[in-house]
C-alpha positions in Angstrom: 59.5 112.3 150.3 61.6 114.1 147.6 64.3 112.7 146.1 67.4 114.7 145.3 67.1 114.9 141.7 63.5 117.1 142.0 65.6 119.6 143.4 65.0 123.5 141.8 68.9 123.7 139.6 70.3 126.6 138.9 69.2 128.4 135.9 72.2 129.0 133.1 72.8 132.4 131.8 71.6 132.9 128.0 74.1 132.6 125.6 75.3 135.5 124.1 74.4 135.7 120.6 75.8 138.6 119.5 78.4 137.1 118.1 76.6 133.5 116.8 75.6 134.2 113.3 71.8 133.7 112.7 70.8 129.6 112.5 69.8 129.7 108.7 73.3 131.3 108.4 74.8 128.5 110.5 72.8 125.2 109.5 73.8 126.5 105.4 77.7 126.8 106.9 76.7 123.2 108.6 75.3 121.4 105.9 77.9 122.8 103.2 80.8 121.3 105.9 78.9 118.1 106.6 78.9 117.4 102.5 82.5 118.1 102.2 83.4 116.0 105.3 81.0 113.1 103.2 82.6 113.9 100.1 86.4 113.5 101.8 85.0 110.4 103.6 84.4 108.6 100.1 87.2 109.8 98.4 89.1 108.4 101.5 87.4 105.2 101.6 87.6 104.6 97.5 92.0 105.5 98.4 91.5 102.6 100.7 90.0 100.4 98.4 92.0 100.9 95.6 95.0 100.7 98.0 93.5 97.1 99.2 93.2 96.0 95.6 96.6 97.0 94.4 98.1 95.1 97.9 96.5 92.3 96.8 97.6 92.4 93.6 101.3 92.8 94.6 100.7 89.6 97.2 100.0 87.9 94.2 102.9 89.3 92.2 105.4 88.8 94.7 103.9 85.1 95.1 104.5 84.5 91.2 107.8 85.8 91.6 108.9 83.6 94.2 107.7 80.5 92.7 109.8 81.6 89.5 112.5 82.2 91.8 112.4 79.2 93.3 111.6 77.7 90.2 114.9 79.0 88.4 117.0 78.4 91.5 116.1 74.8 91.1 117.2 74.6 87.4 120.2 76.1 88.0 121.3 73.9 90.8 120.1 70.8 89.0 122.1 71.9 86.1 125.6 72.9 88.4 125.0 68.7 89.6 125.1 67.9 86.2 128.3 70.0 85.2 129.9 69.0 88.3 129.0 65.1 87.7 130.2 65.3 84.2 133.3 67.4 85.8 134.1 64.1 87.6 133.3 61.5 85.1 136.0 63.3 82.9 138.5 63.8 85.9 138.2 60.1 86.3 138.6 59.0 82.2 141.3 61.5 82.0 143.1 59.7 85.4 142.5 56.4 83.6 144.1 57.7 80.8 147.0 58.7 82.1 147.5 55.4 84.2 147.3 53.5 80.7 149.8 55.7 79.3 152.4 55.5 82.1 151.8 51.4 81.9 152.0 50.8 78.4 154.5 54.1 77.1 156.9 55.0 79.8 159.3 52.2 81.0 159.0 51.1 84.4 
């Protein structure tokens, strides 16, 4: 018994080469394309990584930054408690002050 795939296929017509330069013509044109492509491919690849580095190096910035931000925001805030405690401590002498002065200068 045959099987199916024993069967006689059809032959293909030859390809014209008429217009197919000759191979030593081709495989030069090849081998000069497959250099450049190699050549983009590591110039792409060394973008990348230089791309990767200087991301990671702007993570870091940006990280720096926020801490100083955060830092300075802190300051600032601890220092506008401060002025607004000493605000009140003054609001309350000057109060004092004044209830003194009505007591013992002004007639009741």
């Amino acid at each position: 018994m045959q099987s199916n795939s024993l069967k006689p296929r059809a032959r293909l017509p030859a390809p014209d080469t008429s217009e197919v330069p000759s191979l030593d013509v081709q495989s030069g044109d090849l081998v000069r394309e497959l250099a450049r492509e190699r050549q983009l491919r590591l110039e792409a690849e060394c973008t990348a990584r230089d791309l990767r580095i200087e991301c990671d190096r702007f993570k870091v910035k940006i990280q720096e930054s926020q801490k100083s931000y955060d830092s300075r925001i802190h300051v600032a805030l601890e220092k506008l408690r401060q002025y607004r405690h000493q605000i009140d401590s003054l609001q309350q002498e000057k109060d004092l002050q004044q209830q003194r002065y009505e007591v013992n200068v002004l007639p009741v």
